[in-house]
py3Dmol code that shows the C-alpha trace and the ligand (Angstrom):
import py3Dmol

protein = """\
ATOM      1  CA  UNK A   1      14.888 166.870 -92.017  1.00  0.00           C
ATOM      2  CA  UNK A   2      14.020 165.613 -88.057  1.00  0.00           C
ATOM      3  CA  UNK A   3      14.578 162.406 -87.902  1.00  0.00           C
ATOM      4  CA  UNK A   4      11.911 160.326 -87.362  1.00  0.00           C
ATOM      5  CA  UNK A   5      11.554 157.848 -84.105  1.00  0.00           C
ATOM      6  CA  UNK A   6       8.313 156.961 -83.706  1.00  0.00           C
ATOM      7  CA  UNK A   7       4.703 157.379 -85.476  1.00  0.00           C
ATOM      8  CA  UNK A   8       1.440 155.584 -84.585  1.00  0.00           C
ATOM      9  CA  UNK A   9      -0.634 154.062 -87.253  1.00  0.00           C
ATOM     10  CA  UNK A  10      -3.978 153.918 -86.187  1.00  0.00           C
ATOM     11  CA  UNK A  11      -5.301 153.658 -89.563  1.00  0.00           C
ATOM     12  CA  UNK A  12      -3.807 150.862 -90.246  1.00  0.00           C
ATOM     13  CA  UNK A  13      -6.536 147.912 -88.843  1.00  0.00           C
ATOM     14  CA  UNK A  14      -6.152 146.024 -85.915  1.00  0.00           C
ATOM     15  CA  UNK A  15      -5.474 142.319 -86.463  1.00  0.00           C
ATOM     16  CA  UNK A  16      -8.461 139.653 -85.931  1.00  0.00           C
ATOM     17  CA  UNK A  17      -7.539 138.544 -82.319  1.00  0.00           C
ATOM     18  CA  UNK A  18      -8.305 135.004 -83.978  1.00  0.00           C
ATOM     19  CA  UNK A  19      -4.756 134.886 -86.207  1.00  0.00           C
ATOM     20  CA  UNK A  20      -2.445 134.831 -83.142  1.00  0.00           C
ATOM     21  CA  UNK A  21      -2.164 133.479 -79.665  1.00  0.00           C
ATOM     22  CA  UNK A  22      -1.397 135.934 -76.348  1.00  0.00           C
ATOM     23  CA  UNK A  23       0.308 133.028 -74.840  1.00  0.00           C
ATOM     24  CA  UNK A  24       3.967 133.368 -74.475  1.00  0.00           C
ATOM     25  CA  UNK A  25       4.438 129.814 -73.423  1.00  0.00           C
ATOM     26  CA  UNK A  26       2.914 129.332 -76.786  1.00  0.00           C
ATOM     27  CA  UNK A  27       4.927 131.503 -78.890  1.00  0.00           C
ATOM     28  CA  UNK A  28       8.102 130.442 -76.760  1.00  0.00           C
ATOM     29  CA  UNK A  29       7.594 126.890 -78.130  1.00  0.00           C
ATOM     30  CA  UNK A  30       8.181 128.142 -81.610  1.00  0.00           C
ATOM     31  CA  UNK A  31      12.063 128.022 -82.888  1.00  0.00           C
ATOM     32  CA  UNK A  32      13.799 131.029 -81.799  1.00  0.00           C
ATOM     33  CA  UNK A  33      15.079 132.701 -84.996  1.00  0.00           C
ATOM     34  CA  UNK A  34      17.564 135.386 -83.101  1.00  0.00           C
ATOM     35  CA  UNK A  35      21.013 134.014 -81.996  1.00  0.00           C
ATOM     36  CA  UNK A  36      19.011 130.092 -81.590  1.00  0.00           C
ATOM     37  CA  UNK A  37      22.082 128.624 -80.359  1.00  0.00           C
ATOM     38  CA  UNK A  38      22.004 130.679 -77.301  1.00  0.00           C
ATOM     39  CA  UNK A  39      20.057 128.743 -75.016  1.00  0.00           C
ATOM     40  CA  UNK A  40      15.945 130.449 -75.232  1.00  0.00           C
ATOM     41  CA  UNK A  41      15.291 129.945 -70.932  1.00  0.00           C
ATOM     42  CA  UNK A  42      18.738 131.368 -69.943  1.00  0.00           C
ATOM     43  CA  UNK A  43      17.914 134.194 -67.642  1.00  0.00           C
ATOM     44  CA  UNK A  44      20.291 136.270 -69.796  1.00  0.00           C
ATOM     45  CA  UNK A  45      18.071 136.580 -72.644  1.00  0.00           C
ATOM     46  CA  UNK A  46      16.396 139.119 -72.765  1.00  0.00           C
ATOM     47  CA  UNK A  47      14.801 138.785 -76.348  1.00  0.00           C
ATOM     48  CA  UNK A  48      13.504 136.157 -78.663  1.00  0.00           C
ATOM     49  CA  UNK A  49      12.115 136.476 -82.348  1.00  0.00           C
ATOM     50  CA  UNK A  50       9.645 133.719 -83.318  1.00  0.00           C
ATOM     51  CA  UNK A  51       8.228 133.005 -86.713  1.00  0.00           C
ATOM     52  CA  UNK A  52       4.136 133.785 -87.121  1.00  0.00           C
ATOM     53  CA  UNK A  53       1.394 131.184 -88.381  1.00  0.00           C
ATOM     54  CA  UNK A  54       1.015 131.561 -91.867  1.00  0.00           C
ATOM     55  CA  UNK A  55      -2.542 133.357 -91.540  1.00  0.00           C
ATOM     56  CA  UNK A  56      -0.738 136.618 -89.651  1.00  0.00           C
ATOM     57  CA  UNK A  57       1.353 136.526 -93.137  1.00  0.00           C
ATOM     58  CA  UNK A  58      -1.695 136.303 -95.381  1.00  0.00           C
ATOM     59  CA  UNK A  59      -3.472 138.826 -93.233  1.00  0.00           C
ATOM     60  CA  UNK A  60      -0.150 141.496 -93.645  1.00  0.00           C
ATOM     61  CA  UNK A  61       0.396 140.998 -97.232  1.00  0.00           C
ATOM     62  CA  UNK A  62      -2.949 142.530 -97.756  1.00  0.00           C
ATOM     63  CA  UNK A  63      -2.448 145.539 -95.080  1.00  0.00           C
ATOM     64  CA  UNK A  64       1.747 146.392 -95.790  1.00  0.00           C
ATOM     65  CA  UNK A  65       3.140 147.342 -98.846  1.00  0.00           C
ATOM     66  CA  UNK A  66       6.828 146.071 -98.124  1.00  0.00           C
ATOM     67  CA  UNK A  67       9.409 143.967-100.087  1.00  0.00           C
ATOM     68  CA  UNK A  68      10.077 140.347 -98.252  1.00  0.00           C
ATOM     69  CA  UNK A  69       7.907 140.832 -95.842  1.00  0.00           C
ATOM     70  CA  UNK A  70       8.955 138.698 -92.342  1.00  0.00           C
ATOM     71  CA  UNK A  71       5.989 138.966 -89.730  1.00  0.00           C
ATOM     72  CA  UNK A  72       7.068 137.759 -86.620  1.00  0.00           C
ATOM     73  CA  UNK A  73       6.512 137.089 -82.830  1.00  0.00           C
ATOM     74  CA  UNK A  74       8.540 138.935 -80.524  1.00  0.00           C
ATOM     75  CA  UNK A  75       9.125 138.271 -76.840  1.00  0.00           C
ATOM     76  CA  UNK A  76      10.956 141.298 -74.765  1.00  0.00           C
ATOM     77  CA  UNK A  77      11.853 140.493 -71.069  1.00  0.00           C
ATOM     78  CA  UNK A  78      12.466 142.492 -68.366  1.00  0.00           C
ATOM     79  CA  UNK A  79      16.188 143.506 -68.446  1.00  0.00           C
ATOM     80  CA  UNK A  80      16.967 144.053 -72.267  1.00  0.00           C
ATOM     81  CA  UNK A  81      20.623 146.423 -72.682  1.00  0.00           C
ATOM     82  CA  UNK A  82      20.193 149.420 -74.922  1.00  0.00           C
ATOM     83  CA  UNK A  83      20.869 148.953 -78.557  1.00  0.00           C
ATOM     84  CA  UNK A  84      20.690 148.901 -82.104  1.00  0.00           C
ATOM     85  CA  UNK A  85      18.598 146.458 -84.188  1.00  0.00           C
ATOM     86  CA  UNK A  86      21.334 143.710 -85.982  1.00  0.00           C
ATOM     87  CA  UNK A  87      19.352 143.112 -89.083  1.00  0.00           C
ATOM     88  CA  UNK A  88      16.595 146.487 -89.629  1.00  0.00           C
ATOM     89  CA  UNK A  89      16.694 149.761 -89.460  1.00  0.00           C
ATOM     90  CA  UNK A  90      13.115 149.839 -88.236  1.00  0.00           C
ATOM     91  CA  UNK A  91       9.563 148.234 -88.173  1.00  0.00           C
ATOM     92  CA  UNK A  92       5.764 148.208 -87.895  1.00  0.00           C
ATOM     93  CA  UNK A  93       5.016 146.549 -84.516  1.00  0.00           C
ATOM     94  CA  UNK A  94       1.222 145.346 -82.401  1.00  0.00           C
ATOM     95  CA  UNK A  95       1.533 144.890 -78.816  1.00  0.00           C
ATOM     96  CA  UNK A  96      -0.394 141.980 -77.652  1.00  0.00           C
ATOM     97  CA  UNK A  97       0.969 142.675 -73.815  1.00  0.00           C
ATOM     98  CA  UNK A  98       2.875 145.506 -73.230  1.00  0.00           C
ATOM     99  CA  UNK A  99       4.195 144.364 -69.658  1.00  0.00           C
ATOM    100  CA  UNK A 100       3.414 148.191 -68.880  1.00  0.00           C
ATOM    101  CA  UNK A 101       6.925 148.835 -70.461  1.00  0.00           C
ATOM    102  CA  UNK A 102       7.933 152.242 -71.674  1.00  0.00           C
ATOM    103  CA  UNK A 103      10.188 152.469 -74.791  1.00  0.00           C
ATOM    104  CA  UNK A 104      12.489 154.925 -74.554  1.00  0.00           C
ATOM    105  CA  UNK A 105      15.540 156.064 -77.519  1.00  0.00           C
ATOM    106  CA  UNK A 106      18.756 157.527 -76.823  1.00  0.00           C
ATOM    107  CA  UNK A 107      21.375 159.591 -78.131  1.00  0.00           C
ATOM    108  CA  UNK A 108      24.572 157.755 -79.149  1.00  0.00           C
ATOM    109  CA  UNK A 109      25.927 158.506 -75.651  1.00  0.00           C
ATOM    110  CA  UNK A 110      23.119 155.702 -74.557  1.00  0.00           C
ATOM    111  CA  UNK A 111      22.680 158.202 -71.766  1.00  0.00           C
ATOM    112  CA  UNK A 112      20.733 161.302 -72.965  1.00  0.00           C
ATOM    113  CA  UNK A 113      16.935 160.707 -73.648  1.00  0.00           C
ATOM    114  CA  UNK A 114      16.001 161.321 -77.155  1.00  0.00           C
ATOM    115  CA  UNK A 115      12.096 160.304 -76.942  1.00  0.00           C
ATOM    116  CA  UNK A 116       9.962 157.810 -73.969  1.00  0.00           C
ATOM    117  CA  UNK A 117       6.680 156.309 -75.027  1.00  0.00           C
ATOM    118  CA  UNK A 118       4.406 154.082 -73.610  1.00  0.00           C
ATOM    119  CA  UNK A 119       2.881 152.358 -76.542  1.00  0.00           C
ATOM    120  CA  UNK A 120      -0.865 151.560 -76.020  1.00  0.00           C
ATOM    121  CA  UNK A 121      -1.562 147.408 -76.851  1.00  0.00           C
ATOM    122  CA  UNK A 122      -3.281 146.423 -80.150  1.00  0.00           C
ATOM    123  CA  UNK A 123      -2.262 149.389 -82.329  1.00  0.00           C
ATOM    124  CA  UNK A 124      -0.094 149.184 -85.165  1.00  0.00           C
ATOM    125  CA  UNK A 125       3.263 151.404 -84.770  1.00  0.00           C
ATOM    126  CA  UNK A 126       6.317 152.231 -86.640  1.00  0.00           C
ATOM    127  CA  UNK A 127       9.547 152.537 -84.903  1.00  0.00           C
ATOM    128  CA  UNK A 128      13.283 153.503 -85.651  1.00  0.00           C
ATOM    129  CA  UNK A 129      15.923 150.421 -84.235  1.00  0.00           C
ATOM    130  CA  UNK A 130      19.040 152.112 -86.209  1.00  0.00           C
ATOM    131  CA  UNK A 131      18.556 154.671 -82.841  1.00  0.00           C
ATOM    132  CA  UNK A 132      19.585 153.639 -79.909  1.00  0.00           C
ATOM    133  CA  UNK A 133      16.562 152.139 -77.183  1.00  0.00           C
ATOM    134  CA  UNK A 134      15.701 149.361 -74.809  1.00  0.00           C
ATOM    135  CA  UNK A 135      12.153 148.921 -73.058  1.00  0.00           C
ATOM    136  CA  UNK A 136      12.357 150.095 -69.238  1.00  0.00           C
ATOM    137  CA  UNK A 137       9.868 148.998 -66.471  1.00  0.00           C
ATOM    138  CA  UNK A 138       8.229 146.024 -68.291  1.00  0.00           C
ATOM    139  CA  UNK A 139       6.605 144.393 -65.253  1.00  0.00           C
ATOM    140  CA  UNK A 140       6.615 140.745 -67.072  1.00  0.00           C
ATOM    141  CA  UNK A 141       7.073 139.347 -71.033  1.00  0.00           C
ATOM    142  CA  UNK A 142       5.938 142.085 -73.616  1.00  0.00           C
ATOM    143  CA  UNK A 143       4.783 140.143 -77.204  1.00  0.00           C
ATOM    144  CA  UNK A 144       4.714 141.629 -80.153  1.00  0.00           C
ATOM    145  CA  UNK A 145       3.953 141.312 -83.838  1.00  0.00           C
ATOM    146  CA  UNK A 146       6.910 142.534 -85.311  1.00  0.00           C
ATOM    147  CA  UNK A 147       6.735 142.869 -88.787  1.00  0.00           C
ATOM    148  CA  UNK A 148       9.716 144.440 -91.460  1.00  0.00           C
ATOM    149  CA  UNK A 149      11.662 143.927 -94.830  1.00  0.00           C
ATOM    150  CA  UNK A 150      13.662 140.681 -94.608  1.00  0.00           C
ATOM    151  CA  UNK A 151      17.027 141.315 -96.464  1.00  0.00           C
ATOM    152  CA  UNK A 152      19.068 138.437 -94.938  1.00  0.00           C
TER     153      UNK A 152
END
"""
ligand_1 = """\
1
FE2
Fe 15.362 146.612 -80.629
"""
view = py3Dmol.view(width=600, height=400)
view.addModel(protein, "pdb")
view.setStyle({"model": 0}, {"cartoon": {"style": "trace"}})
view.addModel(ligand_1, "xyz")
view.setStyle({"model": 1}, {"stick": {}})
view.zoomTo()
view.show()
């Protein structure tokens, strides 16, 4: 069976622009749930995971079928290293602002492209993160609903 990297969901609806902010100064003043001890305005981070108001969690309980359901914010900055996820194998993400990025996966020699995409904003997508990829050419921040099965 191929593997699968990437699939658009366009049936599944977009969310109400009213149940979450496009303001990453906003989001940013949210705790930081990945690695929080390292410092969020270093200029080596290059990604930040931020919890999502509790109507973006009403709103995807009705719209995902999934077993402990985490619905996050998720700031990318220009920069990130290629890699695997830490904690999921993949998940459903919305693109407030891309930053014009284009995600691209690799084989396991992080060299060789497997698949490049430029996602479009404000449609619901499902990704593999157990496959190597980073985000090339963002121009500035790219947020993101991120939303997956919590197992931690
Ligand atoms: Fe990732």
């Amino acid at each position: 069976m191929e593997e699968q990297i990437y699939r658009l969901h366009p049936e599944i609806p977009q969310v109400p622009d009213s149940l979450f902010t496009t303001q990453v100064d906003e989001v940013k003043s949210i705790p930081n749930l990945f690695f929080p001890e390292f410092p969020l305005e270093s200029p080596m981070r290059k990604y930040s995971v931020h919890d999502a108001p509790k109507e973006m969690y009403e709103w995807a309980q009705d719209h995902f079928r999934l077993n402990n359901l985490a619905v996050r914010y998720q700031i990318v900055r220009p920069g990130m290293r290629i890699h695997k996820d830490v904690n999921r194998a993949w998940c459903y993400n919305y693109l407030i602002t891309s930053g014009n990025g284009e995600t691209v996966w690799y084989e396991d020699d992080k060299t060789t492209v497997k698949k490049s995409v430029v996602i479009p904003e404000k449609t619901w997508h499902w990704i593999n993160t157990s496959v190597f990829h980073t985000v090339r050419n963002i121009q500035e921040d790219r947020l993101a609903i991120t939303i997956f099965e919590d197992h931690d």
